[in-house]
C-alpha positions as a printed NumPy array, in Angstrom:
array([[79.907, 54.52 ,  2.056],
       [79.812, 57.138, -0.019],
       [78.644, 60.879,  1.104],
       [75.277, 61.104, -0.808],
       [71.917, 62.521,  0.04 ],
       [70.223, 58.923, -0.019],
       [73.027, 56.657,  2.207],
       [72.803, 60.388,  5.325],
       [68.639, 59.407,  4.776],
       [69.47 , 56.348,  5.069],
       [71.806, 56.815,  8.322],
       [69.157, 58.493,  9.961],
       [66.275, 56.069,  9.607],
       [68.302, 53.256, 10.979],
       [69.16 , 55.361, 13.547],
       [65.911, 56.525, 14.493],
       [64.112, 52.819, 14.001],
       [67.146, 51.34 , 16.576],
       [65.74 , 54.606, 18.641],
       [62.034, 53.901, 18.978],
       [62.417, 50.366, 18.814],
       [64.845, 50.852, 22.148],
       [61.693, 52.786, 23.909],
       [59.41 , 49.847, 23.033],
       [61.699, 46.97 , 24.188],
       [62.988, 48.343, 27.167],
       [60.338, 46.662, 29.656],
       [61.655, 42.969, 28.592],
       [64.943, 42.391, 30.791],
       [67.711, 40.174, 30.089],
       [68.959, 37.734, 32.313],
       [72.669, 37.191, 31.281],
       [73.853, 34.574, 34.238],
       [77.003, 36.131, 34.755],
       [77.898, 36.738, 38.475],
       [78.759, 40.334, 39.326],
       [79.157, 41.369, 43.213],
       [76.663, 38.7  , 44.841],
       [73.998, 38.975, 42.064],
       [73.28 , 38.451, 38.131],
       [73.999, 41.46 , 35.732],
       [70.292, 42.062, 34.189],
       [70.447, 44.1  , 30.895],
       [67.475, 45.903, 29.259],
       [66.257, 44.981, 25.981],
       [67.211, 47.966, 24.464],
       [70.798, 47.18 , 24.477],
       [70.872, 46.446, 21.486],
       [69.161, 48.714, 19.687],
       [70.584, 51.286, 21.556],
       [74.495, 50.116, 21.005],
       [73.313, 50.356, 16.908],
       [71.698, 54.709, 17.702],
       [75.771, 55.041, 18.576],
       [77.368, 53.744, 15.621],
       [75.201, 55.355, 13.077],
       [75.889, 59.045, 15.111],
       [79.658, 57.68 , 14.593],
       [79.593, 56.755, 10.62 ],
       [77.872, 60.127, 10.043],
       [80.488, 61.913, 12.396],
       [83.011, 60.304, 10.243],
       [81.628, 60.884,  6.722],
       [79.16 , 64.199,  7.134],
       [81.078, 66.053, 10.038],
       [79.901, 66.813, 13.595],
       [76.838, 69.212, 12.552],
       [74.979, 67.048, 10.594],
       [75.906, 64.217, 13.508],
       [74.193, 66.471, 16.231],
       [71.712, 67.04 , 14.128],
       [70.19 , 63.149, 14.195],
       [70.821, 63.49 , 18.004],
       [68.627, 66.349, 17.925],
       [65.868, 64.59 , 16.184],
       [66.447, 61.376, 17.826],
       [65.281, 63.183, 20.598],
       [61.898, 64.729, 19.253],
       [61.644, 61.144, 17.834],
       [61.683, 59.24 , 21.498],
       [58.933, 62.299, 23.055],
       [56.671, 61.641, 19.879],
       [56.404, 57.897, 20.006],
       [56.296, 58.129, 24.091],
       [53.067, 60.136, 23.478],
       [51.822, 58.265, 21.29 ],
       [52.262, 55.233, 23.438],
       [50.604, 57.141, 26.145],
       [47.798, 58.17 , 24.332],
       [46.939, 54.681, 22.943],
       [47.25 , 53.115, 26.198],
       [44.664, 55.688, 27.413],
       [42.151, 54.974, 24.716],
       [39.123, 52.16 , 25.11 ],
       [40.254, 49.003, 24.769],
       [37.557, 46.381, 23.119],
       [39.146, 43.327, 25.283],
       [40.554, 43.926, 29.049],
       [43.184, 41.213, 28.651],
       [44.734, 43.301, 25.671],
       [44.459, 46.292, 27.626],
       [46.278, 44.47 , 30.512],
       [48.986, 43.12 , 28.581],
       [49.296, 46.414, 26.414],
       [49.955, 48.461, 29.805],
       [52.366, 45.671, 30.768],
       [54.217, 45.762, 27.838],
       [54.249, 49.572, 26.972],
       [52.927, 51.303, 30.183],
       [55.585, 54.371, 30.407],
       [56.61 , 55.248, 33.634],
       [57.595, 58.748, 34.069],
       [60.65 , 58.36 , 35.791],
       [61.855, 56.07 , 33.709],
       [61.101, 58.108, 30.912],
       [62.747, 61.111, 32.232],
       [65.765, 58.883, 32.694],
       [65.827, 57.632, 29.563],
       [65.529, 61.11 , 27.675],
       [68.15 , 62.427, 29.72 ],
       [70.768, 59.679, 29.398],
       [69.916, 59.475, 25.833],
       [70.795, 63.502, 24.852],
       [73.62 , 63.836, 27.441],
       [75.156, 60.536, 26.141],
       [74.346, 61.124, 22.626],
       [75.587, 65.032, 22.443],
       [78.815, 63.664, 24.335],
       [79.222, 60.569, 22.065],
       [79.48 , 63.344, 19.014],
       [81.255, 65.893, 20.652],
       [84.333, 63.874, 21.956],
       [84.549, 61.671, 18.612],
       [85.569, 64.633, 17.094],
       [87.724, 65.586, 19.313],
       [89.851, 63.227, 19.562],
       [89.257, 62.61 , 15.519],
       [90.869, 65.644, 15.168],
       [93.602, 65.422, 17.096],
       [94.838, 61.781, 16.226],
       [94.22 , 63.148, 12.377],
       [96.243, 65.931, 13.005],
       [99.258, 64.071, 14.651],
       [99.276, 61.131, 11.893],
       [97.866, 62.6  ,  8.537],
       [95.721, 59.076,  8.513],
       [91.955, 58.024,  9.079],
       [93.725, 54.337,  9.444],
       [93.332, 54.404, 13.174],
       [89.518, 55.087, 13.167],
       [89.004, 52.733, 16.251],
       [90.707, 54.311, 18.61 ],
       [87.309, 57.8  , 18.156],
       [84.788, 55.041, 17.493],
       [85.85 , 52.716, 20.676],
       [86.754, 55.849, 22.975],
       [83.646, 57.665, 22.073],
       [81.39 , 54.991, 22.52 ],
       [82.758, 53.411, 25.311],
       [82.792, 57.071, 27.43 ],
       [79.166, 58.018, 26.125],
       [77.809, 54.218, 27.031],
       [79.461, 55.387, 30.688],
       [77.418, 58.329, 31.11 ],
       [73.807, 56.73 , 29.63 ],
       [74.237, 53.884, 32.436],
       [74.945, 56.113, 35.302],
       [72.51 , 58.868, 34.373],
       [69.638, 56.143, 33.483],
       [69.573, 53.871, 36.534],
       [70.308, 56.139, 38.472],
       [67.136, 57.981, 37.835],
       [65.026, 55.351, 37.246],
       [65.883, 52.96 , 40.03 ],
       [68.267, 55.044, 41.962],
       [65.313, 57.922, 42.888],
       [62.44 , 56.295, 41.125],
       [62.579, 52.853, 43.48 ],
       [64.361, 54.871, 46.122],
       [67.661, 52.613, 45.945],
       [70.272, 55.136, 46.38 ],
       [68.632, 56.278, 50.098],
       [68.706, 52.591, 51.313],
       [71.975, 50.973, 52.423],
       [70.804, 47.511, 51.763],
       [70.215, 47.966, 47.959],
       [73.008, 50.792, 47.621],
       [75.159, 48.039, 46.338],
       [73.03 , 46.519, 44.022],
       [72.305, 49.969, 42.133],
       [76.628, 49.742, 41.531],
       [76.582, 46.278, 40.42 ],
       [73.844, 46.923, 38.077],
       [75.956, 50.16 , 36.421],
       [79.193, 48.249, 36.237],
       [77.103, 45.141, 35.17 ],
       [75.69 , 46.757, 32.266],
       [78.452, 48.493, 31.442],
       [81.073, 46.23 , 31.103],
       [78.589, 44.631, 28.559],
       [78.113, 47.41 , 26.944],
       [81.55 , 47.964, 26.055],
       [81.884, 44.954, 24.977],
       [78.718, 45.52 , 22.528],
       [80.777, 48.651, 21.598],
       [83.926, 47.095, 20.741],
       [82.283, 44.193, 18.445],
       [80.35 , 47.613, 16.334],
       [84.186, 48.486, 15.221],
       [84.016, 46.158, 12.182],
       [80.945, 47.451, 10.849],
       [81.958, 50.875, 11.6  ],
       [85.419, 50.399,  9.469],
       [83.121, 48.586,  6.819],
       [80.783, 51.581,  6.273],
       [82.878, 54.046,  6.649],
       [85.829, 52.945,  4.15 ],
       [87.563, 54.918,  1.834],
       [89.847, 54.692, -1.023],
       [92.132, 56.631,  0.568],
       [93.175, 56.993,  4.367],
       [95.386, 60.141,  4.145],
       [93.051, 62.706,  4.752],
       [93.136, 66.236,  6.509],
       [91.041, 66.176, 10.129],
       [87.487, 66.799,  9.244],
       [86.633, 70.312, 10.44 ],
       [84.004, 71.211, 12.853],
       [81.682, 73.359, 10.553],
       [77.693, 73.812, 10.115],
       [76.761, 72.281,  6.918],
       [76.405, 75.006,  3.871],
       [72.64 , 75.733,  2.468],
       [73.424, 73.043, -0.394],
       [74.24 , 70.33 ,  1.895],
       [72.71 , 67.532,  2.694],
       [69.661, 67.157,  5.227],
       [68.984, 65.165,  8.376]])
């Protein structure tokens, strides 16, 4: 991909359509059938969605640099309040049929915790997920002189950033919001539901490697570690 104006736009709308789309599939869960710890690993139908907001922060990490990475992040999160509120305010307007308004609030009815948990594992996973790509970018680039081992930031990254969304999430949102972490009988279950999810997750974020190597290709793999800087008043724009 190369570094234009148009493919960063372009970037940041599939980020940001993965992002809202996340918020508005989230109340559908998805019963996988695998066995984990005495019960079934449920995932939320954002996973998806969701696993594609990390790889687009990653292929503009990789071809824009950090700033303009943390940028979308930044966004992303304005983004996720603006189309909660609109949900919210839509939902609260007259409906012309109950039965819509009933399955409407079903589908789309935001609960606060679970909002809250969701806007705080987004930016802390998100800010992390750009921060430590660079990082260790930088300091395999600097050791080898080559771009060729790209899946070792991607993977690690990912992987660490799709830790810290599925602790911070359910443990908001079921862990305080349904009270599980203060009862011993469903103390369990919260743990088997973050290593459930996660170990799927990491799998998600391991199958994104090909399509990050594919978009992120370049003629030449020799290249000097992409520095941390702010982008310059004639650069390109989130």
């Amino acid at each position: 991909m190369k570094k234009t104006d148009k493919n960063l736009m372009a970037c940041g709308m599939f980020f940001a359509v993965a992002l809202v789309t996340s918020n508005v599939v989230a109340s559908k869960t998805i019963a996988t059938g695998i066995p984990l710890f005495g019960s079934t690993i449920i995932l939320p139908g954002a996973v998806l969605c969701y696993a594609i907001t990390f790889l687009m922060t990653d292929v503009v990490g990789e071809i824009w640099g950090k700033a303009q990475a943390q940028s979308i992040v930044n966004w992303g999160f304005l983004c996720q309040l603006l189309s909660t509120v609109l949900i919210v305010i839509t939902q609260l307007l007259p409906a012309a049929d109950a039965g819509m308004q009933e399955a409407y609030t079903a589908l789309l009815g935001q609960n606060v915790v679970f909002v809250i948990g969701s806007l705080t594992g987004y930016f802390l996973s998100q800010s992390w997920d750009v921060w430590v790509f660079h990082k260790i970018r930088n300091a395999v680039v600097s050791l080898t002189g080559s771009t060729r081992q790209r899946w070792i930031w991607n993977n690690l990254s990912t992987m660490t950033s799709q830790a810290i969304d599925t602790c911070v999430y359910i443990t908001i949102a079921f862990g305080l919001g349904f009270g599980w972490l203060f009862d011993p009988a469903t103390v369990p279950q919260l743990g088997a539901m973050m290593v459930g999810q996660y170990l799927l997750k990491v799998v998600l974020a391991a199958c994104d490697t090909p399509f990050f190597y594919l978009l992120t290709r370049r003629r030449g793999d020799n290249v000097a570690p992409l520095q941390d800087r702010a982008p310059q008043a004639s650069g390109h724009a989130a």
